[in-house]
C-alpha positions as CSV (number, residue, x, y, z in Angstrom):
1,X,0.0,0.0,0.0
2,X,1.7,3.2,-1.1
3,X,2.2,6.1,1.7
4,X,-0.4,8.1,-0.4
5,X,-3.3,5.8,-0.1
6,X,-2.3,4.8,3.9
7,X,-2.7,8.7,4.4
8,X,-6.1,8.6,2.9
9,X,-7.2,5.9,5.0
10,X,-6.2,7.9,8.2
11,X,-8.8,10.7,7.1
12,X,-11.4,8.1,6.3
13,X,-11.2,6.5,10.1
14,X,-8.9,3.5,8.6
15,X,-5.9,2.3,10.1
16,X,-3.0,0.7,8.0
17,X,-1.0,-1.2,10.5
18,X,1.9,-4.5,9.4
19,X,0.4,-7.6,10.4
20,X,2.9,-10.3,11.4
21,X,2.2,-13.9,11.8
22,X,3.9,-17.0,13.8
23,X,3.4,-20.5,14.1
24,X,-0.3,-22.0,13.8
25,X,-1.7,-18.6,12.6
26,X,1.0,-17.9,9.8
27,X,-0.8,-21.9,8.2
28,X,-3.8,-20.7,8.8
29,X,-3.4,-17.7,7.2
30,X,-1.2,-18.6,4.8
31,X,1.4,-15.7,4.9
32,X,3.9,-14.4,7.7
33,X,3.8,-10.5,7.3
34,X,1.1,-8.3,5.3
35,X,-0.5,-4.5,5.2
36,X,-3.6,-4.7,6.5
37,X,-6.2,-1.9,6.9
38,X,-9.3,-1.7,9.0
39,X,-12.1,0.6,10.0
40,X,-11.1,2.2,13.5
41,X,-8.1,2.7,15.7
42,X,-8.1,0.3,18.8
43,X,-6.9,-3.1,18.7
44,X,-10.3,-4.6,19.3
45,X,-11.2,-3.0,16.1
46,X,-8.5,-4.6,14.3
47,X,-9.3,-8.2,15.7
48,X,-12.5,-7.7,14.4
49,X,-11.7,-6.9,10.8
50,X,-9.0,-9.4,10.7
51,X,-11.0,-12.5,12.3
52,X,-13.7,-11.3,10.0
53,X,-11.7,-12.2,7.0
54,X,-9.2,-14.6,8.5
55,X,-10.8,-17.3,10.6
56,X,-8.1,-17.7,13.1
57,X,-10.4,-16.0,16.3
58,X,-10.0,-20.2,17.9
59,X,-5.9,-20.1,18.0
60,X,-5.6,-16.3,19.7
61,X,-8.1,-15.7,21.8
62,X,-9.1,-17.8,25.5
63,X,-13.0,-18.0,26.2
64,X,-12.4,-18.7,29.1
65,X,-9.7,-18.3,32.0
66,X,-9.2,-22.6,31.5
67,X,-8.3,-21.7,27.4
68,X,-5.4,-19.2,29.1
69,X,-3.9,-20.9,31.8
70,X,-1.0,-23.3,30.7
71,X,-0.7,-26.2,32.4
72,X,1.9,-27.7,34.8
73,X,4.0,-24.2,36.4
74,X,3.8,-24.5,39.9
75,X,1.5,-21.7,41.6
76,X,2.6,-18.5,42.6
77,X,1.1,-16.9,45.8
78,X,2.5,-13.4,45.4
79,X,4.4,-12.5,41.9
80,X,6.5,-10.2,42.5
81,X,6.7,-6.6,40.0
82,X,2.9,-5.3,38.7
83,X,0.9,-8.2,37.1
84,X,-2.0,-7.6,35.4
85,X,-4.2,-9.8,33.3
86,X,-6.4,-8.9,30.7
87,X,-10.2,-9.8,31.9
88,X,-11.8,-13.0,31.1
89,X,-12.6,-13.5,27.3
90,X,-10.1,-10.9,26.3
91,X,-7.4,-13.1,26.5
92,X,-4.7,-15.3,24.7
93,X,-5.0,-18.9,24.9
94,X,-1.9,-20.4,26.7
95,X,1.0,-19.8,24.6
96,X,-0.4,-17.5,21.9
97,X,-0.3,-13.4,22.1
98,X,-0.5,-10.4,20.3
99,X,2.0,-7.9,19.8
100,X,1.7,-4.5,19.3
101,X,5.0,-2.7,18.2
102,X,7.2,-5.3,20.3
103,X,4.9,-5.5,23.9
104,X,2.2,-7.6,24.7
105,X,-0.9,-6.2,24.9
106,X,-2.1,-6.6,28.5
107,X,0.9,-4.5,29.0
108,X,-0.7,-1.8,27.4
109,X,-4.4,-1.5,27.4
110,X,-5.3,-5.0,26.3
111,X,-7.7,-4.8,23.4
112,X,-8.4,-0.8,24.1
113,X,-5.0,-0.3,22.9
114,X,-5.0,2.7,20.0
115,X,-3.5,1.7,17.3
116,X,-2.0,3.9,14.7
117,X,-1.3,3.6,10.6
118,X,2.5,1.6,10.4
119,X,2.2,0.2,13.7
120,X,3.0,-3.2,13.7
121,X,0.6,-6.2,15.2
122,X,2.3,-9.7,15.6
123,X,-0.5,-12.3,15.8
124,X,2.0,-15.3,17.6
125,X,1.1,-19.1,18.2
126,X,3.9,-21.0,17.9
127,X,4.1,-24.7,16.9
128,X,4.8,-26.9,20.4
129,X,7.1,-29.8,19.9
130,X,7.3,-32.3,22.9
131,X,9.3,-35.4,23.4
């Protein structure tokens, strides 16, 4: 998308972020980095357009607070630095997470983060290999 038409958008209420993807979602999506422009400018927003056109909603995003928990850490009374969680059905499954501009986004404002045209979204579920 030239710089022209990305400036455009921004007057129309569009957002031109880089979308990158990892793992499960890059197969399902079938490419690791694209341009991708949506009505709004909060990250919500963007999930919406994108899961609208990509059907990948299942391998990012926990229903529930079971789908985000991973299994086998031991439990931790008192973590120590500023923990916060994004609430129930805002947040990754176990292992997955978005990415805006290098952070995660519950440290930010979760899916109320404003997002702005170049910034760049990594969508992230990486392939698990056991023994």
């Amino acid at each position: 998308m030239s710089v022209e038409s990305v400036s455009e958008n921004a007057e129309d209420g569009w957002t031109t972020v880089t979308v990158r993807c990892t793992g499960h979602v890059r197969a399902a999506v079938g490419e690791h980095e694209m341009a991708f422009a949506f009505e709004g400018e909060t990250l919500r927003e963007f999930l919406e357009a994108f899961f609208a056109e990509y059907d990948v909603a299942d391998l990012l995003i926990a229903e529930t607070e079971t789908d985000a928990t991973a299994h086998g850490w031991a439990p931790v009374e008192q973590p120590p630095g500023t923990w916060r969680k994004n609430p129930e059905g805002e947040q990754t499954r176990s292992y997955a997470r978005v990415v805006i501009n290098g952070r995660f986004n519950e440290h930010l404002a979760g899916l109320d983060t404003e997002l702005e045209d170049g910034d760049r979204v990594a969508l992230i579920h990486p392939f698990m290999y056991c023994c």
